[in-house]
Backbone as numpy.savetxt, mean C-alpha at the origin, in Angstrom:
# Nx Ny Nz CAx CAy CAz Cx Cy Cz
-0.70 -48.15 -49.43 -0.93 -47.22 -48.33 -2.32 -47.43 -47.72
-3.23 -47.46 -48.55 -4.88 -47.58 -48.23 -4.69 -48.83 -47.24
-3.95 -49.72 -47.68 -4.25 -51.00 -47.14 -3.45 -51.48 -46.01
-2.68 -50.48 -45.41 -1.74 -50.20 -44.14 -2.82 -49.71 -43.59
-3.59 -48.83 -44.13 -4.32 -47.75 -43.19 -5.60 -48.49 -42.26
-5.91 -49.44 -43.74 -6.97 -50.37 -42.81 -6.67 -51.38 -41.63
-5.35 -52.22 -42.25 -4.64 -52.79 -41.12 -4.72 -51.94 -39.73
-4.52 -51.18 -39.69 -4.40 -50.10 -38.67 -5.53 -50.04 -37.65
-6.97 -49.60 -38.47 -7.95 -49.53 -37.86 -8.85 -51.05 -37.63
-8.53 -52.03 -38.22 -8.76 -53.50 -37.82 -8.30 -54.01 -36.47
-6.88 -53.77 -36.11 -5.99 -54.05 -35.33 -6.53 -52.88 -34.28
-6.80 -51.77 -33.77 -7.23 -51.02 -32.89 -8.78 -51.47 -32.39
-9.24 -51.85 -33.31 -11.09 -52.35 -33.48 -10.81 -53.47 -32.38
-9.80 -54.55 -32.95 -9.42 -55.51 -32.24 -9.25 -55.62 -31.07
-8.49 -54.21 -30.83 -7.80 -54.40 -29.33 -8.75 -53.87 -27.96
-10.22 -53.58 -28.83 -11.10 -52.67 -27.82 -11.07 -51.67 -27.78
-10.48 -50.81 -28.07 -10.46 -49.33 -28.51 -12.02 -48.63 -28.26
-12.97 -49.19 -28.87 -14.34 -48.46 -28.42 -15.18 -48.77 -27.20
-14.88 -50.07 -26.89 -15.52 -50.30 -25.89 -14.60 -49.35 -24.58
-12.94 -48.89 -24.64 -12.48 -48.18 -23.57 -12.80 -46.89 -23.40
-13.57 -46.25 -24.71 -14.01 -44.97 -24.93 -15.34 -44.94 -24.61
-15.90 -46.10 -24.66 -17.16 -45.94 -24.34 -17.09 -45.79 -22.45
-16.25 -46.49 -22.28 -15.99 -46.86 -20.65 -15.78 -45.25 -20.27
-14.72 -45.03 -20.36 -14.25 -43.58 -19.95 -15.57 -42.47 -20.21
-16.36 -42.51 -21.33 -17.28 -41.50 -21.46 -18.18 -42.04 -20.30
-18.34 -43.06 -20.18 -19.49 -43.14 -19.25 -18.88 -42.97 -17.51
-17.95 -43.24 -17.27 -17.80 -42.47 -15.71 -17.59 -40.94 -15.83
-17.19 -40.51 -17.22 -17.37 -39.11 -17.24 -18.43 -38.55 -16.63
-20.02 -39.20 -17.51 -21.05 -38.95 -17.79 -21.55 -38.92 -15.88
-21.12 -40.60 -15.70 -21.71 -40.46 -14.18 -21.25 -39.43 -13.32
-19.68 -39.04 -13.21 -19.81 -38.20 -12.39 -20.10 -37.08 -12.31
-20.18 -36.44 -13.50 -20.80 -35.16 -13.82 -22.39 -35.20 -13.36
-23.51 -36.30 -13.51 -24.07 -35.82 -13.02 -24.39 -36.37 -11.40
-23.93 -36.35 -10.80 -23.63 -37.03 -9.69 -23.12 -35.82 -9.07
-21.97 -35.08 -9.32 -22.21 -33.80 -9.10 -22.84 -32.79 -9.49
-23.49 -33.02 -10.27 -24.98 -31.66 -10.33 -26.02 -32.14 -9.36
-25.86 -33.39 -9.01 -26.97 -33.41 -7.86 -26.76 -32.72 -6.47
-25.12 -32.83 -6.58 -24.82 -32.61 -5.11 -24.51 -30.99 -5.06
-24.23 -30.42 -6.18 -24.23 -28.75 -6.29 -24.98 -28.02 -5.70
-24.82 -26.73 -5.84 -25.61 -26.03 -5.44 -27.01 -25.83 -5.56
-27.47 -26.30 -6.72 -28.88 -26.36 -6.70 -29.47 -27.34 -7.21
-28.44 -28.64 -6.91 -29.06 -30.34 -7.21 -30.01 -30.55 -6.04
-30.95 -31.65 -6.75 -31.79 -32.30 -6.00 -31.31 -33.22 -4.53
-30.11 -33.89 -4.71 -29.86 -34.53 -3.47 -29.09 -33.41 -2.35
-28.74 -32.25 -3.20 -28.65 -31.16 -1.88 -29.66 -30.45 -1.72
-30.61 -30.03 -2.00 -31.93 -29.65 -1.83 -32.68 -30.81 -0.32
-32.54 -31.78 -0.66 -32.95 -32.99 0.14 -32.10 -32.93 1.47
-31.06 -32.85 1.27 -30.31 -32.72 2.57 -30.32 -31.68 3.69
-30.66 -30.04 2.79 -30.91 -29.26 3.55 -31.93 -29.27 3.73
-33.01 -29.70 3.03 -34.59 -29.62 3.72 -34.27 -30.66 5.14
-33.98 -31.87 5.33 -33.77 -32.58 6.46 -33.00 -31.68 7.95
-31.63 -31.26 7.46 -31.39 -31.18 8.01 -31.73 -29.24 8.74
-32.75 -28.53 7.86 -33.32 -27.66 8.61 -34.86 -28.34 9.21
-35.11 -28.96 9.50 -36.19 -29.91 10.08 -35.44 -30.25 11.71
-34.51 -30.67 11.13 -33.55 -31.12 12.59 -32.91 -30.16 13.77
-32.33 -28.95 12.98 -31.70 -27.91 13.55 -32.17 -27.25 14.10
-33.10 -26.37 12.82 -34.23 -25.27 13.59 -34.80 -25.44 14.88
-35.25 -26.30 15.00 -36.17 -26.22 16.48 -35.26 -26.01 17.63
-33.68 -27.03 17.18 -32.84 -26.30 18.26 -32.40 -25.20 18.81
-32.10 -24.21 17.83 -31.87 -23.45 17.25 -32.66 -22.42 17.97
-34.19 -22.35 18.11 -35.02 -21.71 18.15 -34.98 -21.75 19.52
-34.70 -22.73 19.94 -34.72 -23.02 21.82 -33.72 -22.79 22.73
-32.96 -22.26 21.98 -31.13 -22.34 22.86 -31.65 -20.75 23.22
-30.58 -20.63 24.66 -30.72 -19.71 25.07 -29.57 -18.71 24.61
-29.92 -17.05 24.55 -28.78 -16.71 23.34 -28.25 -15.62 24.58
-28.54 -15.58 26.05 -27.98 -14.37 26.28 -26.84 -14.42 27.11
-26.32 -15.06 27.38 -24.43 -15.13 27.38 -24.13 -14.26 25.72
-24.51 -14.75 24.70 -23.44 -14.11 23.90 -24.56 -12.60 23.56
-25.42 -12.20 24.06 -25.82 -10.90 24.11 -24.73 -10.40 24.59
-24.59 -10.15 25.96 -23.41 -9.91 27.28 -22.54 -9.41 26.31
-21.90 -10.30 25.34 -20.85 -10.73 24.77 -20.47 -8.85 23.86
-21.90 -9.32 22.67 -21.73 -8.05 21.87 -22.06 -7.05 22.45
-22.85 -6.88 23.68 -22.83 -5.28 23.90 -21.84 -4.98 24.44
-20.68 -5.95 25.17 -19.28 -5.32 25.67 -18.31 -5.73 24.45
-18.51 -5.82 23.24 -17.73 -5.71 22.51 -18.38 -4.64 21.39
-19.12 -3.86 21.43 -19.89 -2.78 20.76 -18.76 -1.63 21.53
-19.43 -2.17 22.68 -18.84 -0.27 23.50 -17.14 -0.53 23.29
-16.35 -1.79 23.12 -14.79 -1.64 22.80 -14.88 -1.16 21.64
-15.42 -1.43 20.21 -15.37 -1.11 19.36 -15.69 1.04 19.99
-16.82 0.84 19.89 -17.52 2.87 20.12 -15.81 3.39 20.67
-15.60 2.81 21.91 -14.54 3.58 22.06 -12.96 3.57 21.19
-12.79 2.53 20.75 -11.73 2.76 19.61 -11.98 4.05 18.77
-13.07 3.59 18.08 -13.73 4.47 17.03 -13.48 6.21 17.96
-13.54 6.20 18.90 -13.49 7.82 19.73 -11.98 8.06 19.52
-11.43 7.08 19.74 -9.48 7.12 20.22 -9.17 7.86 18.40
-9.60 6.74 17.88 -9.31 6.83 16.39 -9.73 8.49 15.91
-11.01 8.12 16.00 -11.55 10.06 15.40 -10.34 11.41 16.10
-10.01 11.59 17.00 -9.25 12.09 17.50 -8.05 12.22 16.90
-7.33 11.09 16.71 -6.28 11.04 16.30 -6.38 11.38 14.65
-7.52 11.46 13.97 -7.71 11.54 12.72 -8.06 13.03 12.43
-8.74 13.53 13.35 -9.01 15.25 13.25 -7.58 15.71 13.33
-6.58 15.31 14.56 -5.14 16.43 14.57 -4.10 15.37 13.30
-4.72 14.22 12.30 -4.23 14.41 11.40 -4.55 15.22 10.40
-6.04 15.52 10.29 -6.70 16.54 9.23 -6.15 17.72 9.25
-5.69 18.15 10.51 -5.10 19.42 11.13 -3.60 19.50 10.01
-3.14 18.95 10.08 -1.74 18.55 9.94 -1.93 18.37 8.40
-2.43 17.68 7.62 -2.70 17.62 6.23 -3.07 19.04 5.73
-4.09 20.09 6.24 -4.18 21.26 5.97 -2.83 21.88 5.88
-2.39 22.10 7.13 -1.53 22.66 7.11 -0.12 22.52 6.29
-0.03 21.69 5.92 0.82 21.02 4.75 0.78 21.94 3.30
-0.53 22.06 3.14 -1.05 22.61 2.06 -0.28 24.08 1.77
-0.17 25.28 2.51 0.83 26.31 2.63 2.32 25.82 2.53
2.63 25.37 3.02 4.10 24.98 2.97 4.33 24.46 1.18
3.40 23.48 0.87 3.39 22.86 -0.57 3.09 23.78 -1.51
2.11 24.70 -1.29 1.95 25.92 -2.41 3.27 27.18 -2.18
3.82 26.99 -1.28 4.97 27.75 -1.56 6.31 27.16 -1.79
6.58 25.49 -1.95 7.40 25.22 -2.26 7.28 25.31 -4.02
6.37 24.84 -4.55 6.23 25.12 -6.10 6.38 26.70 -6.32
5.66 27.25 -5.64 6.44 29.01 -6.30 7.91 29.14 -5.95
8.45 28.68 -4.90 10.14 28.92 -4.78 10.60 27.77 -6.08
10.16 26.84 -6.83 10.71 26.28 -7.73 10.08 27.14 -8.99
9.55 27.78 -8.99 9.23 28.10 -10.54 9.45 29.55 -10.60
9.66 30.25 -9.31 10.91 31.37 -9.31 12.17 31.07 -9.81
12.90 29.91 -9.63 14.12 29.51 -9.27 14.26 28.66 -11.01
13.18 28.66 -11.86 13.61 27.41 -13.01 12.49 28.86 -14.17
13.57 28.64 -15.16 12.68 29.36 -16.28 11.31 28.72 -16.46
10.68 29.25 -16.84 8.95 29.19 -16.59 8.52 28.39 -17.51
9.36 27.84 -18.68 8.69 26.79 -19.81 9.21 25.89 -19.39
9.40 25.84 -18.46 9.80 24.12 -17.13 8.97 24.13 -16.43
8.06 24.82 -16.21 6.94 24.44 -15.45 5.82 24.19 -16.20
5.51 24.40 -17.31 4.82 23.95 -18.28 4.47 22.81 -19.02
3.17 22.10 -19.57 3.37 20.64 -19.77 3.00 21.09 -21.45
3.66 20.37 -22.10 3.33 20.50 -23.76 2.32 20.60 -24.29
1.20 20.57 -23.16 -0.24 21.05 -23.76 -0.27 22.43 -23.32
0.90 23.06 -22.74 0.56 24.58 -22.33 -0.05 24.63 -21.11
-0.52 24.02 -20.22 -1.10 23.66 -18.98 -0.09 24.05 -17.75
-0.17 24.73 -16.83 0.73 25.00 -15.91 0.84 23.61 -15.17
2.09 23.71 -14.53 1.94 22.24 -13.72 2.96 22.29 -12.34
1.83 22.20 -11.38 2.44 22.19 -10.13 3.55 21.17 -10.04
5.07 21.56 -9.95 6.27 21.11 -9.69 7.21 21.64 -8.76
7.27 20.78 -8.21 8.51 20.64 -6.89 10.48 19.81 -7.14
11.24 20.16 -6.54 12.26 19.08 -7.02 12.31 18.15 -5.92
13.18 17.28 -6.17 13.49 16.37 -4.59 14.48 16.77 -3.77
15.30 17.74 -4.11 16.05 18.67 -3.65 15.20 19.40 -2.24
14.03 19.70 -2.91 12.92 20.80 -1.89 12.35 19.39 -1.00
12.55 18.28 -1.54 11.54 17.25 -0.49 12.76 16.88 0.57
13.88 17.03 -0.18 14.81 16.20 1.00 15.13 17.17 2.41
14.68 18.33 1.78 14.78 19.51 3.14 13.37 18.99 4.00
12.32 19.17 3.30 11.07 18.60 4.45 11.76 17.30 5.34
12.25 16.23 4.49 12.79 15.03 5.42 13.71 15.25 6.47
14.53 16.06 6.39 15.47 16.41 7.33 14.96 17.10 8.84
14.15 18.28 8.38 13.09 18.48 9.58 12.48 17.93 10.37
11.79 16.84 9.44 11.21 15.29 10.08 12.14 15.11 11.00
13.21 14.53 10.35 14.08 13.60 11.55 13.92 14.27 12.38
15.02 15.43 12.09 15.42 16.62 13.48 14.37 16.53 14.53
13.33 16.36 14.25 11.87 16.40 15.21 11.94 14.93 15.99
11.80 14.12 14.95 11.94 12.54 15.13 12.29 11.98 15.65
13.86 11.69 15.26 14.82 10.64 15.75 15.28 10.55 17.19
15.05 9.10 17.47 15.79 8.90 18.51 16.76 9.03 18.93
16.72 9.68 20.33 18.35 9.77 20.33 18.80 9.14 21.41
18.30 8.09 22.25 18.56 7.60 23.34 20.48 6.89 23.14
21.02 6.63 22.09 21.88 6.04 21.86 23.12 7.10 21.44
22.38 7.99 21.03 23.34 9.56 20.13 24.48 9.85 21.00
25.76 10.25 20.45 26.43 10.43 21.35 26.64 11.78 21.69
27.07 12.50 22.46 26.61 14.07 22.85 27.73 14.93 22.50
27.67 16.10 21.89 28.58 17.08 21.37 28.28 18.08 22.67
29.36 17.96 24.21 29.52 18.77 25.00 30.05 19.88 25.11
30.67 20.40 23.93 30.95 21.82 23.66 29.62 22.54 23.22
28.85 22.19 22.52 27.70 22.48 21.86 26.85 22.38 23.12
26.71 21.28 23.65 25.29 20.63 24.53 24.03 20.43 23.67
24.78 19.78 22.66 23.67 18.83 21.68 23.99 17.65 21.30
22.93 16.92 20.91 23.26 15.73 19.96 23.85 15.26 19.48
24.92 14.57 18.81 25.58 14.75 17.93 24.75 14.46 16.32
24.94 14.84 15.10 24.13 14.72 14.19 24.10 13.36 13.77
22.82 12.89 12.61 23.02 11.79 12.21 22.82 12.11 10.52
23.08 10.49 9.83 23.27 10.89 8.54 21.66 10.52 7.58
21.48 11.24 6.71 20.09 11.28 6.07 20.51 11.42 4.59
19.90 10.33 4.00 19.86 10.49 2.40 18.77 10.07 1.63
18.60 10.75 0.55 17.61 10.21 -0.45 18.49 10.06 -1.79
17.51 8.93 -2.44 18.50 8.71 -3.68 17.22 7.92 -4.34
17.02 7.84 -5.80 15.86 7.39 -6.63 16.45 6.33 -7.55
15.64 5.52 -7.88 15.96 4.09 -8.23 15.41 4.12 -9.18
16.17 3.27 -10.49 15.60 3.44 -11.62 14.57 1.88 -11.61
14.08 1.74 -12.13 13.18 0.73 -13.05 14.27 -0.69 -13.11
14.53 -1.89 -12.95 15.18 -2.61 -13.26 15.37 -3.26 -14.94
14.19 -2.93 -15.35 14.15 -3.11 -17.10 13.92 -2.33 -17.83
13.93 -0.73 -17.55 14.46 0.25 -17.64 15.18 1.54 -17.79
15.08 2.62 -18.03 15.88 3.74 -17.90 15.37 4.88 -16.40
14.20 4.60 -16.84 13.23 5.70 -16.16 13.24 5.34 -14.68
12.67 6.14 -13.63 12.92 6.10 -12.21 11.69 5.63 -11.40
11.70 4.48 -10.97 10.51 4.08 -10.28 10.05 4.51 -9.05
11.46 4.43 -8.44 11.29 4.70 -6.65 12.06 5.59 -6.01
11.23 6.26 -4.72 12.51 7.15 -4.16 12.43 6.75 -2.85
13.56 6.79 -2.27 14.09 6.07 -0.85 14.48 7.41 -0.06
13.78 7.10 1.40 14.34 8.44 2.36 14.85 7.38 3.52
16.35 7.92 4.16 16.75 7.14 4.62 17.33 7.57 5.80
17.48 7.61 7.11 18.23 7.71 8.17 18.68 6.41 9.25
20.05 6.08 8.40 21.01 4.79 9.30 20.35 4.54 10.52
20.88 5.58 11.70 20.32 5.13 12.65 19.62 5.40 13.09
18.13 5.86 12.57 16.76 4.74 13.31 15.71 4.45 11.53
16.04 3.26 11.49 15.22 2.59 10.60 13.92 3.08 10.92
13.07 3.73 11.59 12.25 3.68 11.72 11.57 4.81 10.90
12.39 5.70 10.70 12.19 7.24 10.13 12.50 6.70 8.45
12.44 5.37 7.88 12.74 5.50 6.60 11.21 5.16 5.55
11.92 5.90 4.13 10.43 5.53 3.86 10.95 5.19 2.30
10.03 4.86 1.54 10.13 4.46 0.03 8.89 4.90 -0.29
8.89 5.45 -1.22 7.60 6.08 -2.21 7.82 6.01 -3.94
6.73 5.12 -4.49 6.82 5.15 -5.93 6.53 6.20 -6.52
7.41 6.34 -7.87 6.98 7.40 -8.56 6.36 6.83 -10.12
5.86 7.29 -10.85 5.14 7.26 -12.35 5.82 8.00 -13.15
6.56 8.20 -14.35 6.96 8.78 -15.43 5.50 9.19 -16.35
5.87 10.94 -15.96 4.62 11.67 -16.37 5.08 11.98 -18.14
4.54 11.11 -19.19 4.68 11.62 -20.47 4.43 12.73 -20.68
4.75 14.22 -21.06 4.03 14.96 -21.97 4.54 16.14 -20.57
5.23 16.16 -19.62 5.37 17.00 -18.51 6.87 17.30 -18.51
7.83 17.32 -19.95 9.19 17.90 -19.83 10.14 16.32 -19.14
9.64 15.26 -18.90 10.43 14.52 -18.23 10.45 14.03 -17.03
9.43 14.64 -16.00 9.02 14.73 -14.90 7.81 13.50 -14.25
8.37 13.45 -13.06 7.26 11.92 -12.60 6.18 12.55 -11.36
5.21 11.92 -11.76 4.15 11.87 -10.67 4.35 11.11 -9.52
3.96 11.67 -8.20 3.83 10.17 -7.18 2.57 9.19 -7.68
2.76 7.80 -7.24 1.78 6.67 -7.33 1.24 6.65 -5.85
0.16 7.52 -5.55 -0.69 7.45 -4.62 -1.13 6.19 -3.33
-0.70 5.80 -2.54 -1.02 4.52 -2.25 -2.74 4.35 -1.52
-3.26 3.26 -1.70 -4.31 3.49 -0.74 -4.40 3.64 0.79
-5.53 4.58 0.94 -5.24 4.98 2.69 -6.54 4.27 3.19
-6.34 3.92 4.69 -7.60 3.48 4.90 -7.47 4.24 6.50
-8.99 4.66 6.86 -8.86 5.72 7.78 -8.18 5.26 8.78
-8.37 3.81 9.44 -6.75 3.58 10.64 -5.60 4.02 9.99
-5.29 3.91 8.79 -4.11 3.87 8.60 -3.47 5.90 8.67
-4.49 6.03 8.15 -4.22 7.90 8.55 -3.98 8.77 9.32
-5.30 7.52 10.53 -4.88 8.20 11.90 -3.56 8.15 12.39
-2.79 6.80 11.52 -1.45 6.84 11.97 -0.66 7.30 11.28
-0.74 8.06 10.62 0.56 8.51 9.56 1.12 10.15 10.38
2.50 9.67 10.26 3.12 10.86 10.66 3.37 11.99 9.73
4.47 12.91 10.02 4.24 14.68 9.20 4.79 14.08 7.89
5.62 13.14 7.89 6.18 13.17 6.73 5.50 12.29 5.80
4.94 11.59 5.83 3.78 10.64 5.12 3.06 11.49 5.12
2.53 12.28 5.79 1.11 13.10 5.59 1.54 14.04 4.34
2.96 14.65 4.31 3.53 15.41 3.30 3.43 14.94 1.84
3.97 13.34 2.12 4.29 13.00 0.73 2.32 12.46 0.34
1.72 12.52 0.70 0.31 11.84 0.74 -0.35 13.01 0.20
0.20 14.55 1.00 -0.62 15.57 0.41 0.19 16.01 -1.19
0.86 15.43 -1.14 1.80 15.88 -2.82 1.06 15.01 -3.63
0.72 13.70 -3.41 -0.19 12.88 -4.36 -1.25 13.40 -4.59
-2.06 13.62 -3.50 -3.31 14.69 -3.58 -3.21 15.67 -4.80
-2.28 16.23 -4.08 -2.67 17.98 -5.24 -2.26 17.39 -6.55
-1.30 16.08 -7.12 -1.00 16.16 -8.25 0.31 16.88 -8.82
1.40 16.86 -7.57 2.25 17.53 -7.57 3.56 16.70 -8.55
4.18 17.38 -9.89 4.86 16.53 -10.34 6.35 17.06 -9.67
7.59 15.81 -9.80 8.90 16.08 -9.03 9.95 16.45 -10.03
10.64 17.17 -10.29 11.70 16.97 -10.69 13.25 16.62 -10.01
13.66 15.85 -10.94 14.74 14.83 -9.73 15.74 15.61 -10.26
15.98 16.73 -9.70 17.87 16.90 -10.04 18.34 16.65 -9.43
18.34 15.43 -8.15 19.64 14.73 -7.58 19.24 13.29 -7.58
19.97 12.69 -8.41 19.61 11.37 -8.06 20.17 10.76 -6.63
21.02 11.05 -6.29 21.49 11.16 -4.94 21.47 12.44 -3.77
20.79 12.45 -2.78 21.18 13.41 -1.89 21.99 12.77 -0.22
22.77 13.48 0.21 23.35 13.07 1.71 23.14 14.69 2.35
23.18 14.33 3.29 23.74 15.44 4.73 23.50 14.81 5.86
23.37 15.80 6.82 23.98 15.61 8.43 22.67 16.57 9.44
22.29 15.72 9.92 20.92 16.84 10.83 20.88 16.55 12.10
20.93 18.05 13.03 21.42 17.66 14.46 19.64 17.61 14.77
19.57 16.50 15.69 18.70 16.49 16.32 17.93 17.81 17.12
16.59 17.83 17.72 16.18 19.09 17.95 15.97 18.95 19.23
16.00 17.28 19.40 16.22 17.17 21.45 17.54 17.83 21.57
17.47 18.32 22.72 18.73 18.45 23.46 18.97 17.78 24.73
20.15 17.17 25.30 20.47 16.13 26.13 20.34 17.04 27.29
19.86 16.11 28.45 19.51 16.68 29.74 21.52 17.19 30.18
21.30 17.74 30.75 22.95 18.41 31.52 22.90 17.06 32.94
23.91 16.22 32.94 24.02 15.85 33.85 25.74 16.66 34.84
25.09 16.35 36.08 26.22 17.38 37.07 27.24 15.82 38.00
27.13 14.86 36.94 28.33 14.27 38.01 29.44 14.94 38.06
C-alpha cells in the first residue's frame, strides 16, 4: 500500500502538478492586487482622480449654469404646487379617517352587545376591540352604493333606479395551512371597487386575526378612498375580526339614480 501511495505522488511530481499551482496562485496573487490598486482607495485610482480633477474643475468652474437655474426654479414652483393639490386632498382625507373613528367604536359595542362578553376577551383578561366581517361587509356595500359605476347598469323603470349589482367577501385560507390569510371584497362589475387585505392569526385572542397594516406613504393617502381609509383605520386602532362568514354575497342598488329620459 505505502508503495502505491508513493507511486502516486512521484507520478503527479512528474506531471507538474506544482509548478500548475504555483501558476494559478500567482495570477491569483496578480489580480488581486491589481485590483486593490484600482479600488476604491488604491493608488492607481487615487492617481486617476487627482488627474482627472486637474482637468475638469477648471471647466467646470467656467461653464455657465443659468439655463439650468431657469430650469429648477420652474420645477420648484411645479413641485410647491403639487405639494398644495396634495395637502388638500390629505386634510379632507384626515377629515374622513376621524370620522371613521365613531362609526368603528360603535361597531365593536354592537358586537360585544350581540356575543357573550368572554368573546371579547383575550386570555390574558385584556378587553379586545373586536368586530366580525359580517359588520365589515355592510361598510363595503355602502361603499359601492356610493361608488359604482353605473354608466352600463341597466335601469329598473318601475322603481326609477339602477338595477343592483352583486358584492361579496369571502377569506382565504393560507395555502400550507389551516388558518386564514386574506380577505377579498369584491364587486363583478366594476373591478375597480375591489380590494384584498391581509390578515395575521392573533394567538392568545379566542381564535381571532389582526389586520397586517400596509405601509402608507402620504401620496398614497391623499388617495385612498372611504373604504381603504376604513380598513386602514381598523389597523390603526388594533381592531381584531372575527370571521363568522367565510363567505358573504348580496345585491346593492346603487345610490345614483338614472336621469328620466322623455323620448
Amino acid at each position: 500500500m505505502l508503495q502505491k501511495i508513493c507511486e502516486v505522488i512521484e507520478r503527479k511530481l512528474s506531471e507538474g502538478i506544482v509548478e500548475q499551482a504555483v501558476e494559478t496562485a500567482l495570477d491569483d496573487a496578480v489580480k488581486k492586487v491589481v485590483g486593490g490598486m484600482f479600488g476604491s482607495y488604491g493608488a492607481a485610482t487615487n492617481i486617476i482622480k487627482e488627474e482627472l480633477q486637474k482637468t475638469m474643475l477648471p471647466i467646470l468652474q467656467t461653464h455657465d449654469y443659468d439655463d439650468y437655474s431657469t430650469k429648477v426654479v420652474v420645477l420648484l414652483d411645479e413641485i410647491l404646487h403639487a405639494c398644495t393639490s396634495d395637502t388638500a386632498k390629505i386634510v379632507g382625507a384626515a377629515k374622513s379617517f376621524l370620522a371613521d373613528s365613531d362609526e368603528i367604536d360603535k361597531m365593536i359595542e354592537e358586537y360585544r352587545i350581540s356575543h357573550p362578553e368572554e368573546r371579547t376577551k383575550s386570555r390574558y383578561g385584556t378587553q379586545t376591540k373586536l368586530i366580525s366581517l359580517s359588520q365589515i361587509f355592510e361598510v363595503y356595500k355602502k361603499f359601492v352604493a356610493v361608488c359604482v359605476e353605473t354608466a352600463e347598469l341597466e335601469i329598473d323603470f318601475d322603481e326609477m333606479e339602477y338595477c343592483a349589482v352583486e358584492v361579496r367577501a369571502e377569506a382565504h385560507r393560507d395555502y400550507f395551512d389551516t388558518k386564514y390569510e386574506k380577505i377579498t371584497f369584491e364587486c363583478p362589475h366594476d373591478n375597480d371597487l375591489n380590494f384584498a387585505v391581509y390578515i395575521i392569526f392573533a394567538s392568545g385572542h379566542d381564535g381571532h386575526y389582526i389586520w397586517r397594516e400596509p405601509e402608507q406613504t402620504i401620496s398614497s393617502i391623499a388617495r385612498m378612498r372611504t373604504f381603504e381609509m376604513f380598513l386602514a383605520k381598523l389597523a390603526q386602532f388594533g381592531v381584531y375580526i372575527d370571521i363568522d362568514h367565510v363567505q358573504l354575497e348580496d345585491e346593492v342598488t346603487p345610490n345614483d339614480k338614472p336621469e328620466p329620459s322623455y323620448n
